[in-house]
DRENPA-508917 format. One record per residue: x negated, y, z of N, C-alpha, C in turn; residue in one letter; residue number from 1. Coordinates in Angstrom, 1 decimal. Layout:
BEGIN
ATOM,X,Y,Z,X,Y,Z,X,Y,Z,A,NUM;
...
//
This chain:
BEGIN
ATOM,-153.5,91.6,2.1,-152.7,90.6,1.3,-153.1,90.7,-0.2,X,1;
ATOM,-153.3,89.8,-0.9,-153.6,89.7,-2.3,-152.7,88.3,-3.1,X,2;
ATOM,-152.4,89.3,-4.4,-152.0,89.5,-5.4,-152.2,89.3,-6.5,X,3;
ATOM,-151.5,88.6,-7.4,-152.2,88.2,-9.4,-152.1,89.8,-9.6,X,4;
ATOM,-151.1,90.2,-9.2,-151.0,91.8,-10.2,-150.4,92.6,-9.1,X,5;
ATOM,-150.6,93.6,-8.7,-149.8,95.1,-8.4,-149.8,96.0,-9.2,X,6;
ATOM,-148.2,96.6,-9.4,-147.6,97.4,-10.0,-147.3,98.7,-9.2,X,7;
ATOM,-148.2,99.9,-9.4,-148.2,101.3,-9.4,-146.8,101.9,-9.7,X,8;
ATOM,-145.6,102.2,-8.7,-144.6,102.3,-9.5,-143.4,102.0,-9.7,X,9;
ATOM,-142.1,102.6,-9.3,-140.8,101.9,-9.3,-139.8,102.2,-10.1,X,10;
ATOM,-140.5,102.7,-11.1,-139.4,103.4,-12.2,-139.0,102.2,-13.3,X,11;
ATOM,-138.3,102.5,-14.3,-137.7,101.5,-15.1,-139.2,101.1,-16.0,X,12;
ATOM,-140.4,101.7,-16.4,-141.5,100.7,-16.7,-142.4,99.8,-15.7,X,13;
ATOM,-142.4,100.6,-14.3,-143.1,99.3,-12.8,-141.8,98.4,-13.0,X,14;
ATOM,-140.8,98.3,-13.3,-139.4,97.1,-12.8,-139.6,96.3,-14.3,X,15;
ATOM,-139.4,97.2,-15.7,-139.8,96.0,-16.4,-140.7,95.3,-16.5,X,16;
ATOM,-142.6,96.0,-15.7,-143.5,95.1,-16.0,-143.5,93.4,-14.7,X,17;
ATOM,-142.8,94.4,-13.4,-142.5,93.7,-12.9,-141.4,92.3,-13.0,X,18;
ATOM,-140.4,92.4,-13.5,-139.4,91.7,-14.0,-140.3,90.5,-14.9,X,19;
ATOM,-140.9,90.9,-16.3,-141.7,90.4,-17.0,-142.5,89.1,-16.7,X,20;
ATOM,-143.3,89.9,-15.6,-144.4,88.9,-14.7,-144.2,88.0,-14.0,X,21;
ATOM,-142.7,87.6,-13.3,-142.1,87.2,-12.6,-141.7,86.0,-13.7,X,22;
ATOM,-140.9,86.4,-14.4,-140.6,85.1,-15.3,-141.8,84.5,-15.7,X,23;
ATOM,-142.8,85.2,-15.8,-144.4,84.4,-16.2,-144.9,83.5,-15.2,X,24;
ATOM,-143.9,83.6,-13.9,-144.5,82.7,-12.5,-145.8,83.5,-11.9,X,25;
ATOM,-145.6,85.0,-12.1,-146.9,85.0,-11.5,-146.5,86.1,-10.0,X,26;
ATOM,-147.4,86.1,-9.1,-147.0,86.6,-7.7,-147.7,88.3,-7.6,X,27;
ATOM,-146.6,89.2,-7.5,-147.0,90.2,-7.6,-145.9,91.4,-6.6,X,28;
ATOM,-146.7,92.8,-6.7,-146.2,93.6,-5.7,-145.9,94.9,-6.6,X,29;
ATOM,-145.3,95.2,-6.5,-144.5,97.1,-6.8,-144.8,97.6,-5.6,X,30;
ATOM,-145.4,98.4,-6.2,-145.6,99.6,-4.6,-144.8,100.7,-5.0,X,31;
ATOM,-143.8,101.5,-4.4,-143.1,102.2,-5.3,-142.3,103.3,-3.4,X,32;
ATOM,-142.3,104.2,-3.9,-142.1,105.6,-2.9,-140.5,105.2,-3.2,X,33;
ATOM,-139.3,105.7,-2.2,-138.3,106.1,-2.6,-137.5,106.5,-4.1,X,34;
ATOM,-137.0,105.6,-4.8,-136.5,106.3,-6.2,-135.2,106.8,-6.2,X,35;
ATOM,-134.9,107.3,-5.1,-133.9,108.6,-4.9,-134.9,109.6,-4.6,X,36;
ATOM,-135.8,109.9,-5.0,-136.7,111.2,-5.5,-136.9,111.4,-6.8,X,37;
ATOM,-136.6,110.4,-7.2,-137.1,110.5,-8.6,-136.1,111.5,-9.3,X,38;
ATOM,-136.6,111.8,-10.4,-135.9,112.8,-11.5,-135.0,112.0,-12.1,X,39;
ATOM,-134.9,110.8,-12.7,-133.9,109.7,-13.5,-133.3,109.4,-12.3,X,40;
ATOM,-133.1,109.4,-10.6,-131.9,108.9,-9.6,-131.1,110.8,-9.8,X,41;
ATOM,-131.7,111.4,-10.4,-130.6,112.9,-10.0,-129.7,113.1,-11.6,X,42;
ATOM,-130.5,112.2,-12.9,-129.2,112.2,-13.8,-127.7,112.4,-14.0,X,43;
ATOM,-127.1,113.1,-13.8,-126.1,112.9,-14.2,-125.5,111.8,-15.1,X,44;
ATOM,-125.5,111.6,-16.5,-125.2,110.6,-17.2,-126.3,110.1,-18.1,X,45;
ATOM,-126.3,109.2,-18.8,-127.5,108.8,-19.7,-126.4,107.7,-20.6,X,46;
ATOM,-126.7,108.5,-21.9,-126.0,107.7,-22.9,-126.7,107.1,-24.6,X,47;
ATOM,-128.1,107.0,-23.9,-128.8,106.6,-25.1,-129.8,105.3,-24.8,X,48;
ATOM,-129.0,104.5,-23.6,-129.6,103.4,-23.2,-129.0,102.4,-23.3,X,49;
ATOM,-129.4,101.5,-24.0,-128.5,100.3,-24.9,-127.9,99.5,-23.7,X,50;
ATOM,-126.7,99.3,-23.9,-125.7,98.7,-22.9,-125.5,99.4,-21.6,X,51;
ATOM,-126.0,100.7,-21.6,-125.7,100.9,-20.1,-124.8,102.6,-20.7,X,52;
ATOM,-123.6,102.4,-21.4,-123.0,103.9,-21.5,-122.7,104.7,-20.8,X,53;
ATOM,-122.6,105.9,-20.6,-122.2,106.8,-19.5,-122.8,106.6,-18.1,X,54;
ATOM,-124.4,106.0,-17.8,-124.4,105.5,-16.9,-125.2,106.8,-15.9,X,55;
ATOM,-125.0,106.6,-14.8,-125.6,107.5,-14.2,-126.9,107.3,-13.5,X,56;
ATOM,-127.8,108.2,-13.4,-129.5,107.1,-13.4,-129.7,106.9,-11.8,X,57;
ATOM,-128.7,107.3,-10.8,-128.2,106.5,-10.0,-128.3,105.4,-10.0,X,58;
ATOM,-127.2,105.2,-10.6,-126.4,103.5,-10.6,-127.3,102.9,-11.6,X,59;
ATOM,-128.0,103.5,-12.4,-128.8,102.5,-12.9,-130.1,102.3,-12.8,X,60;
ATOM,-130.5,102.5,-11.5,-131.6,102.4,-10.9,-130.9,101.5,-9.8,X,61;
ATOM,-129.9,101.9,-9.3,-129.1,100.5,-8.4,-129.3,99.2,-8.9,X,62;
ATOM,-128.7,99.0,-10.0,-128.9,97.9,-11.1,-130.2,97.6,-10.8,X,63;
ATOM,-131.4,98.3,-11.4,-132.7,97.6,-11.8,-132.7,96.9,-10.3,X,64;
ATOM,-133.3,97.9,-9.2,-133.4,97.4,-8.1,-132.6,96.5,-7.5,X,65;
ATOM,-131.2,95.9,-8.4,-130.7,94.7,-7.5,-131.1,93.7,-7.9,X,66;
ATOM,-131.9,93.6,-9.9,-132.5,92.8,-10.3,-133.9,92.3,-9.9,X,67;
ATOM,-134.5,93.5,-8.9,-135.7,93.4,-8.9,-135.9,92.5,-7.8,X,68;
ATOM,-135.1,92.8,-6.9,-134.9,92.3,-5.7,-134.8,90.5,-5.3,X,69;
ATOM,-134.1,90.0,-6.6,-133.8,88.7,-6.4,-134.8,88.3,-7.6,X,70;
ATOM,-136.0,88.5,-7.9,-136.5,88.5,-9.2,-137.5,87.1,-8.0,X,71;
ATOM,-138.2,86.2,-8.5,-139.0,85.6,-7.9,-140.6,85.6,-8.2,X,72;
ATOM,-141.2,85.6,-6.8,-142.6,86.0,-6.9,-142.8,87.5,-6.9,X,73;
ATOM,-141.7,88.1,-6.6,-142.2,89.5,-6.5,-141.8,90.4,-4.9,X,74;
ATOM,-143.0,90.8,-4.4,-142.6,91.4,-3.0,-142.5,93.2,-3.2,X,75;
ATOM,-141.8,93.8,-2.9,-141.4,95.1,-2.9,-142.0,96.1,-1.7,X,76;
ATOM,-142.9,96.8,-1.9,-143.9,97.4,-0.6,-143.4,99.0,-0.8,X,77;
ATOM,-142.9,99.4,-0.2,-142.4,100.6,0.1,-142.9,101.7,0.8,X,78;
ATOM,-143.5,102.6,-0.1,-144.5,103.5,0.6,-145.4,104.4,-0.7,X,79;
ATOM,-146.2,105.3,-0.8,-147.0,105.9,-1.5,-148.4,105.5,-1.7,X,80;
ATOM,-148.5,105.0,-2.9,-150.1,104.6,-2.7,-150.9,105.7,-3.0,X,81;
ATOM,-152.2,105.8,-2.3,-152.8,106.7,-2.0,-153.7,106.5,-2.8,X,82;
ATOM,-154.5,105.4,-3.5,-155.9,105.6,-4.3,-155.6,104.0,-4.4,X,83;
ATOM,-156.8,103.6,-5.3,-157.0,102.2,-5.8,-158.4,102.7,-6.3,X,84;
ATOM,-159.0,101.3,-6.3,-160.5,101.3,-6.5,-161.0,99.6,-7.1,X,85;
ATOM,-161.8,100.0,-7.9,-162.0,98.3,-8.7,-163.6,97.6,-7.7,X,86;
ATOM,-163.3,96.8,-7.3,-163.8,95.7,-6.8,-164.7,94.6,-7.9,X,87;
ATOM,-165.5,94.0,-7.1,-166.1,92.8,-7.7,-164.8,91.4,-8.1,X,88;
ATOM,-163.8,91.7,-6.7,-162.8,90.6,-7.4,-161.8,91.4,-8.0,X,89;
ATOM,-161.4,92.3,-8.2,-160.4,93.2,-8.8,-160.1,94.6,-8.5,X,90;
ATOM,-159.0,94.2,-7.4,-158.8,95.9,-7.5,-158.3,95.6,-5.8,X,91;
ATOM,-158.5,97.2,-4.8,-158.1,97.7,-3.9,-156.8,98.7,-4.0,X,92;
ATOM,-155.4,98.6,-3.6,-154.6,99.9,-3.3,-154.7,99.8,-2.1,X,93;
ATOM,-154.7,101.3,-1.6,-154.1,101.2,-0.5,-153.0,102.4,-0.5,X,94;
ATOM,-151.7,101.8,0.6,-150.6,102.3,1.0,-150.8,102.5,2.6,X,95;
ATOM,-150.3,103.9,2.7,-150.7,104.3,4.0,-151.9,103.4,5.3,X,96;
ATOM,-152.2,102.6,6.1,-153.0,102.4,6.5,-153.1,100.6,6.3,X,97;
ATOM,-152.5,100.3,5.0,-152.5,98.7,4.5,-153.5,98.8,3.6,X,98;
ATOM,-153.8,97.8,3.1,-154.9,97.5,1.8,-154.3,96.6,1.3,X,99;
ATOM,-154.0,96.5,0.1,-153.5,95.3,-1.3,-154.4,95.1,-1.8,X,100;
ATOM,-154.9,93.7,-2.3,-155.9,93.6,-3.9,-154.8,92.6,-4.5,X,101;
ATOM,-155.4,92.8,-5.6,-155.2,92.1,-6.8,-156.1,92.0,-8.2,X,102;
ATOM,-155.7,90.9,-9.0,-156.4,90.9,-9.9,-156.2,91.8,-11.1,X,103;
ATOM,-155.8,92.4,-11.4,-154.8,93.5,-12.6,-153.7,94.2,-11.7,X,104;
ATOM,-154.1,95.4,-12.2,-153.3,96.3,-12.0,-152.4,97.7,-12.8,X,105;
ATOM,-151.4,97.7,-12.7,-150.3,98.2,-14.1,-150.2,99.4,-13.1,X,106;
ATOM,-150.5,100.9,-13.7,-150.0,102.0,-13.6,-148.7,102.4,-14.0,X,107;
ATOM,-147.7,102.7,-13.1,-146.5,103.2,-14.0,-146.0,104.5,-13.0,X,108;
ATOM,-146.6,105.4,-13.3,-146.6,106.6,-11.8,-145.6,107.4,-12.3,X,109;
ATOM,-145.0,107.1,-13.6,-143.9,108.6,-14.1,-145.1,109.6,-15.0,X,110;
ATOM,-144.5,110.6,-14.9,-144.8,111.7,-15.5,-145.6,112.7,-14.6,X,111;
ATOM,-146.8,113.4,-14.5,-147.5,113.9,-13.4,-147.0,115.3,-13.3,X,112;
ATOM,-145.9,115.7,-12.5,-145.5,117.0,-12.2,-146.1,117.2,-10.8,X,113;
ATOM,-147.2,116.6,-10.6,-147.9,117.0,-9.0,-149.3,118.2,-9.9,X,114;
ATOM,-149.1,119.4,-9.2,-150.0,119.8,-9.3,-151.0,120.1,-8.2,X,115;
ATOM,-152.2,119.9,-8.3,-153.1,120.2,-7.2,-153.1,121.4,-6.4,X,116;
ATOM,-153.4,122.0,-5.7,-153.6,122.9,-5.0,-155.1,123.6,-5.0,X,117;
ATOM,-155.3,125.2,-4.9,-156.6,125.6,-4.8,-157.7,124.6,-3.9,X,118;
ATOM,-158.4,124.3,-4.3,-159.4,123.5,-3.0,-159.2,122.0,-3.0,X,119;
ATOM,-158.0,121.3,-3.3,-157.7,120.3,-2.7,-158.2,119.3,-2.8,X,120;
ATOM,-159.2,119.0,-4.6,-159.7,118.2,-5.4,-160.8,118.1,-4.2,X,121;
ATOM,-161.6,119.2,-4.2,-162.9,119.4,-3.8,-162.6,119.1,-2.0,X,122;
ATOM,-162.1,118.9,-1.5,-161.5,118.9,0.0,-161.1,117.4,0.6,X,123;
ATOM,-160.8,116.9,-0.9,-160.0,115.8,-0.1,-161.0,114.6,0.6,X,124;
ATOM,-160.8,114.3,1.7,-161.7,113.3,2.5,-162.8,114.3,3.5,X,125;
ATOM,-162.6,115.6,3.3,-163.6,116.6,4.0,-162.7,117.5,4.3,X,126;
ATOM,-161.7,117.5,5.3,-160.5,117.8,5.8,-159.2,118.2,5.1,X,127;
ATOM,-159.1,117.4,4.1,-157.9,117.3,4.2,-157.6,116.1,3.4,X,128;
ATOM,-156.1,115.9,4.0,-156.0,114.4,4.0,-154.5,114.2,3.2,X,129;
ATOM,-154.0,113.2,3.0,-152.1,112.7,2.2,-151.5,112.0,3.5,X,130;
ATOM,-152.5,110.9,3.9,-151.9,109.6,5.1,-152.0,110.6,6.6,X,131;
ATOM,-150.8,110.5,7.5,-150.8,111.1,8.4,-151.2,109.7,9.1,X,132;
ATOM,-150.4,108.6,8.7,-151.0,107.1,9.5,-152.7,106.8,9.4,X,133;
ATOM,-152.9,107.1,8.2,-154.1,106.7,8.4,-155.2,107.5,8.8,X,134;
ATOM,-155.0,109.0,8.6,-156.1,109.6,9.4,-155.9,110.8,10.3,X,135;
ATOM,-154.3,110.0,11.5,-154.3,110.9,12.7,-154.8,110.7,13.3,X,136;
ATOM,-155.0,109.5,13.4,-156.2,109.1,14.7,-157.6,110.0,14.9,X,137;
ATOM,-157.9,110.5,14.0,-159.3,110.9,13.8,-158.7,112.5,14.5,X,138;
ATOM,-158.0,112.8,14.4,-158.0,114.6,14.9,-156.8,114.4,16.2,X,139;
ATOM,-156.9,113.3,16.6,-156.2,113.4,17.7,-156.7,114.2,19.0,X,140;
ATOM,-155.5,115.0,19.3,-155.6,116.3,20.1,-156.6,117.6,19.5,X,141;
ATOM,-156.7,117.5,18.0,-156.9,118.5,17.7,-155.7,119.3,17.0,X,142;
ATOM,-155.9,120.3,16.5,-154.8,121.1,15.9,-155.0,120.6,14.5,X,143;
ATOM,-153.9,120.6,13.7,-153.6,120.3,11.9,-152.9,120.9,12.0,X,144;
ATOM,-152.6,121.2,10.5,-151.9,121.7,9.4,-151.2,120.8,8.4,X,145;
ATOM,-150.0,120.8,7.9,-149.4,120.7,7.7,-148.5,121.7,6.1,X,146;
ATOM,-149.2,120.8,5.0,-148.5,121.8,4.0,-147.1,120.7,3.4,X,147;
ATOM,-145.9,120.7,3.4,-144.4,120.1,3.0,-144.3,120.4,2.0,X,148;
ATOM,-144.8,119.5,0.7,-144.3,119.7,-1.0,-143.2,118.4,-1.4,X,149;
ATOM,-142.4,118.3,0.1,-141.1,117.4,-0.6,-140.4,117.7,0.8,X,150;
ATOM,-139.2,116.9,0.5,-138.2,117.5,2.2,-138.6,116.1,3.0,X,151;
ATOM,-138.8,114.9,3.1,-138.8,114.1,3.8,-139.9,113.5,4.7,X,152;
ATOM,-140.7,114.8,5.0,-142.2,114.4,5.8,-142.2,114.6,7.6,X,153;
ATOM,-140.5,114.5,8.0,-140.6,114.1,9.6,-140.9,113.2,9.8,X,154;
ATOM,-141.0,112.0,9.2,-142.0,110.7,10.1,-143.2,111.4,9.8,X,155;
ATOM,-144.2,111.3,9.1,-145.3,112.0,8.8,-145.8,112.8,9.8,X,156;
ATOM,-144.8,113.8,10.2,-145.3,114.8,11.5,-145.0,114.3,12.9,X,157;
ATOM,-144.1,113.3,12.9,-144.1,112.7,14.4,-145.3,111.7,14.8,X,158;
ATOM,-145.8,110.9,13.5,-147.3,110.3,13.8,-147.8,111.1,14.4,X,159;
ATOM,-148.2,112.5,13.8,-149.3,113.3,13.9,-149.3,113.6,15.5,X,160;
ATOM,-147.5,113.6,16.2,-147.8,114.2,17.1,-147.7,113.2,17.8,X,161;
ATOM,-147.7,112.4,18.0,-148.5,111.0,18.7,-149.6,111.4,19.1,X,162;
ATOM,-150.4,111.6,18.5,-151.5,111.6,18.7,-151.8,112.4,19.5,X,163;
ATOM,-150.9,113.7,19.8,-150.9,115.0,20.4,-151.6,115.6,19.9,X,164;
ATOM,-151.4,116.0,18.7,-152.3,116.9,17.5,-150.9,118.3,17.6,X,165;
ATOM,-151.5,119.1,17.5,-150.6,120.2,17.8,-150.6,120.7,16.2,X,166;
ATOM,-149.5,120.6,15.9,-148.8,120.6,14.4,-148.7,121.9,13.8,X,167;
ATOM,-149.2,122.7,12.9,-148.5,123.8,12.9,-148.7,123.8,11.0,X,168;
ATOM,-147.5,124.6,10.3,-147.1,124.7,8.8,-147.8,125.7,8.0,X,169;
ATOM,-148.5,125.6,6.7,-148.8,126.6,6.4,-148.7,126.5,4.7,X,170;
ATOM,-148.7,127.4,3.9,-148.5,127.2,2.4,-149.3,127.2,1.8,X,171;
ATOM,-150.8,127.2,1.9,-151.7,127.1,1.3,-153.0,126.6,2.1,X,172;
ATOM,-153.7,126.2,1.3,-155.5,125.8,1.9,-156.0,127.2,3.0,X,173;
ATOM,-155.7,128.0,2.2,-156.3,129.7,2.5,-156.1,129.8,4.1,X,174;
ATOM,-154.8,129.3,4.1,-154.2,129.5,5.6,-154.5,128.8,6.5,X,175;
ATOM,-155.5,127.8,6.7,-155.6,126.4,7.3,-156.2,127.1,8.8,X,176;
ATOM,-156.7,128.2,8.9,-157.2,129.3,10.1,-158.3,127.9,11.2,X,177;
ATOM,-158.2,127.7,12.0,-159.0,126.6,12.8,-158.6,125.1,12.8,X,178;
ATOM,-157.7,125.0,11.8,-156.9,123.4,12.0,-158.2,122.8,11.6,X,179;
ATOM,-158.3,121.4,11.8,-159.5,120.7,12.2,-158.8,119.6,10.4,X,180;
ATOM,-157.9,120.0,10.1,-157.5,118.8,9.0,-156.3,119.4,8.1,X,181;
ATOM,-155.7,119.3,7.3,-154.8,120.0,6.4,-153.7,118.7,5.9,X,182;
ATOM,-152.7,118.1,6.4,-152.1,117.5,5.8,-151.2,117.9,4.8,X,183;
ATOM,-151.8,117.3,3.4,-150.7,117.7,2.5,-149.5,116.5,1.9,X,184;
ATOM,-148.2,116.9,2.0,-147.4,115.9,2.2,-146.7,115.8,1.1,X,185;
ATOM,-146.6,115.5,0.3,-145.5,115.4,-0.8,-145.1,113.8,-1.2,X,186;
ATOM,-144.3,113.9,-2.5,-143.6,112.7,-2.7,-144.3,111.9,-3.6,X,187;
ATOM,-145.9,112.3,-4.5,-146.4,111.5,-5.1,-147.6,112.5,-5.3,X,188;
ATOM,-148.8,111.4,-5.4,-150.2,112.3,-6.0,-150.1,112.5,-7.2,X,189;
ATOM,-151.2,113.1,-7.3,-151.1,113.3,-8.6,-152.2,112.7,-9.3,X,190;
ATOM,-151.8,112.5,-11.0,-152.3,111.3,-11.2,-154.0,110.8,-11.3,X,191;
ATOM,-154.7,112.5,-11.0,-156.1,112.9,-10.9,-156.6,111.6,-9.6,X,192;
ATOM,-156.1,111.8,-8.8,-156.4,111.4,-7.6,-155.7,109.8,-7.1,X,193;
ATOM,-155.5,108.7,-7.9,-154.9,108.2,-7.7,-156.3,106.7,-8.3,X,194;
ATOM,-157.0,107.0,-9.0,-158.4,106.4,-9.6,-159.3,107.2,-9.7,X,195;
ATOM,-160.6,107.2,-9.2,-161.2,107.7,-10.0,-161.5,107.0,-11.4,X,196;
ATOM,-161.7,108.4,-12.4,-162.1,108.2,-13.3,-161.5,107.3,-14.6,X,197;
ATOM,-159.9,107.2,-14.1,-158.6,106.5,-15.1,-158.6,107.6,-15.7,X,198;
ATOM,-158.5,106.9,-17.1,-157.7,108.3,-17.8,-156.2,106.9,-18.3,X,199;
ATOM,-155.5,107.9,-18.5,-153.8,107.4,-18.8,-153.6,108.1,-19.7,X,200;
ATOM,-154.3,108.4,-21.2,-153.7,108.9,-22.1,-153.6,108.4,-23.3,X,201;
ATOM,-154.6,107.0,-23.2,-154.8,105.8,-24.1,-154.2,105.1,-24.6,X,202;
ATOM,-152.7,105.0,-24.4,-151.7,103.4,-24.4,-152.0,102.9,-22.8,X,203;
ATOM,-151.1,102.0,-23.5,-151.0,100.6,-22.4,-152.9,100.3,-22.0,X,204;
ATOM,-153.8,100.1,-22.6,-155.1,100.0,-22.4,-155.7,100.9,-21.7,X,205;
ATOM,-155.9,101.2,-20.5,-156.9,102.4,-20.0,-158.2,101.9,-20.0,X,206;
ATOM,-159.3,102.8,-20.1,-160.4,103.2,-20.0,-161.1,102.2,-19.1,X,207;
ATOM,-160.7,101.6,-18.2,-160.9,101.0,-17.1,-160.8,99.4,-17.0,X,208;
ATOM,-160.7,98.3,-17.3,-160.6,96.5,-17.4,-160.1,96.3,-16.6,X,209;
ATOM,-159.2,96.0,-16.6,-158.4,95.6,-16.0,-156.5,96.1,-15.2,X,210;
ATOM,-157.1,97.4,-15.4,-156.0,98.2,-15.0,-155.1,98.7,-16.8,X,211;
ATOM,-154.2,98.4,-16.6,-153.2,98.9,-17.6,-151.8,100.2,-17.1,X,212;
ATOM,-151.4,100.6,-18.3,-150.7,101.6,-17.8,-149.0,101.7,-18.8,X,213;
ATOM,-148.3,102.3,-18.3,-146.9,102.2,-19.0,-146.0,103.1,-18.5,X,214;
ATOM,-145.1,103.6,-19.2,-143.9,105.0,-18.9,-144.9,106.3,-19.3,X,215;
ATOM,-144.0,107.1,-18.5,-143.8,108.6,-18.6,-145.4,108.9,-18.4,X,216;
ATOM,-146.4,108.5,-17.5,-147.6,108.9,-17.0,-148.5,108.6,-18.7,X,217;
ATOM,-148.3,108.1,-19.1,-149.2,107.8,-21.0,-148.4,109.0,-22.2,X,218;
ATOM,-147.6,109.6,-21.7,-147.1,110.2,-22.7,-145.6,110.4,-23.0,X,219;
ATOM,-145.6,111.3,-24.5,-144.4,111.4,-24.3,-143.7,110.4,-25.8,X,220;
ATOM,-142.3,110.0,-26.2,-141.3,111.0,-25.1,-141.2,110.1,-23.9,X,221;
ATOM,-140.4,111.0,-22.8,-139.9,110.3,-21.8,-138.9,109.9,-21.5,X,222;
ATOM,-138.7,108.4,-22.5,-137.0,108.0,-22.8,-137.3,106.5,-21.6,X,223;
ATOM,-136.2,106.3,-21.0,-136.1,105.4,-20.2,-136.3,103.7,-21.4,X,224;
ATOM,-135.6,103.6,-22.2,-136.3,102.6,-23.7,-137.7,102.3,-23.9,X,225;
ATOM,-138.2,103.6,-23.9,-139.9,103.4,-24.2,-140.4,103.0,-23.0,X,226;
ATOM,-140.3,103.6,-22.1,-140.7,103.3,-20.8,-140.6,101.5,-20.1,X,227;
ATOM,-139.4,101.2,-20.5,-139.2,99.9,-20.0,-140.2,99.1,-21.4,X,228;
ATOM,-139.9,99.4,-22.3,-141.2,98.5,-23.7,-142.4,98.8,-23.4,X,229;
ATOM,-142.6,99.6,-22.9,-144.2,99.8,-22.4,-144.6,98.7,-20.8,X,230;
ATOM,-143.6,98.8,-20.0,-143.9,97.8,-18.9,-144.0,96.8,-19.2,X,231;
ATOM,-142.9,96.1,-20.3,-143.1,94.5,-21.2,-144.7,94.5,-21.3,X,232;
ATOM,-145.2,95.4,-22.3,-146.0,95.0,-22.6,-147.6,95.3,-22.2,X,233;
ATOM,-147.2,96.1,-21.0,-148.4,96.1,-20.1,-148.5,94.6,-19.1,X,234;
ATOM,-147.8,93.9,-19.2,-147.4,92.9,-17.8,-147.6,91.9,-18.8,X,235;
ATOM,-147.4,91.6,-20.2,-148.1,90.5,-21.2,-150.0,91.3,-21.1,X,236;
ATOM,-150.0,92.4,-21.6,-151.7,92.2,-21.4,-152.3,91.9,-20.3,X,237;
ATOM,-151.8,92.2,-18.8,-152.1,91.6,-17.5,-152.0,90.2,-17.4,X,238;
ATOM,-150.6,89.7,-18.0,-151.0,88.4,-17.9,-152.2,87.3,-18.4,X,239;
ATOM,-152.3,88.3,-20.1,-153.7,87.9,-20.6,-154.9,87.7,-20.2,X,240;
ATOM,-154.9,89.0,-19.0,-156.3,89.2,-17.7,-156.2,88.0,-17.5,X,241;
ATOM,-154.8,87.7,-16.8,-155.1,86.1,-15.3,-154.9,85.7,-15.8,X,242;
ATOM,-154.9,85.1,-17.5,-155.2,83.5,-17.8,-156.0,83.6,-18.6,X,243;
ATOM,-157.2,84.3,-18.4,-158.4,83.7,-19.0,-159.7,84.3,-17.8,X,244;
//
């Protein structure tokens, strides 16, 4: 499926660049994991966001997402993107065993609390893997491993055992003993491994043409305000991409 723009991202800068783009008429996607993981759905209150007093980042992530939802031109793809890569016509994400393009694409990943693991940089695609969809097939009926850096990876391990891959848990690379593959599971990459060769420490402009960036992942502080003014104005420079 392709896309004017995919948006990296479901926090309040992916929803305002998304929001943004939509009133520009233009047809785009949020790719965006669960945001009852996020750090701003476990808020307690938040009282420094204009018109929203005492709100709870709950309920006001309920909000965004009911705006987002009836927003037009915008489809909501539910899942973890795994990598993205720039093309001759734009750009490739892929989410678990789908492929998205588009022409511009808006980073909005949060803040990078994913830290790598010993090995993992150097490992990844040479056994060890993120997508249980996309590469059980390949160790079917062999033994994997299994490392859980969030609570919600039983789908993840019931693919695996489809396949009749004999499942077993371990806490580190070190431990992997004969598993033929290391799945590591968590709730987001980190932001090393998400482009090659992005850097996100630039502004709204990355290193990269085409790709722009916004929120917590560019810096600090990490106020839900800045974050949403950064999505505005990453989703006007994108728009700039697709009309010229």
């Amino acid at each position: 499926m392709r896309y004017e723009a995919i948006i990296i991202g479901g926090g309040p800068a992916g929803i305002s660049a998304a929001l943004t783009l939509s009133n520009m008429g233009r047809e785009i996607a949020v790719i965006s994991a669960d945001y009852r993981d996020s750090g701003l759905y476990k808020a307690k209150r938040i009282d420094n966001y204009p018109g929203a007093k005492a709100v709870s980042g709950a309920d006001l992530l309920a909000l965004m997402y009911e705006q987002l939802s009836g927003a037009d031109g915008v489809t909501l793809i539910r899942g973890l993107a795994t990598g993205a890569v720039k093309t001759s016509a734009g750009f490739m994400v892929t989410v678990g065993a789908d492929v998205y393009e588009c022409s511009a694409l808006i980073i909005a990943i949060g803040a990078d609390g994913t830290k790598t693991l010993p090995g993992e940089a150097e490992l990844l695609g040479h056994g060890v893997s993120y997508c249980a969809v996309c590469d059980g097939a390949l160790y079917c009926g062999k033994k994997v491993a299994v490392i859980k850096l969030r609570g919600d990876c039983e789908e993840d391990i019931a693919v695996l055992k489809r396949f009749n891959c004999e499942v077993a848990e371990i806490s580190s690379l070190e431990d992997r003993g004969d598993a033929a593959c290391v799945f590591i599971l968590r709730a987001a990459i980190a932001h090393s491994a998400i482009m090659p060769g992005l850097e996100l420490s630039g502004g709204i402009n990355t290193n990269i043409d085409g790709v722009f960036a916004a929120g917590d992942c560019i810096g600090n502080p990490r106020q839900i305000a800045k974050a949403v003014g950064e999505g505005q104005l990453a989703a006007y420079s994108a728009n700039l991409l697709l009309t010229t």
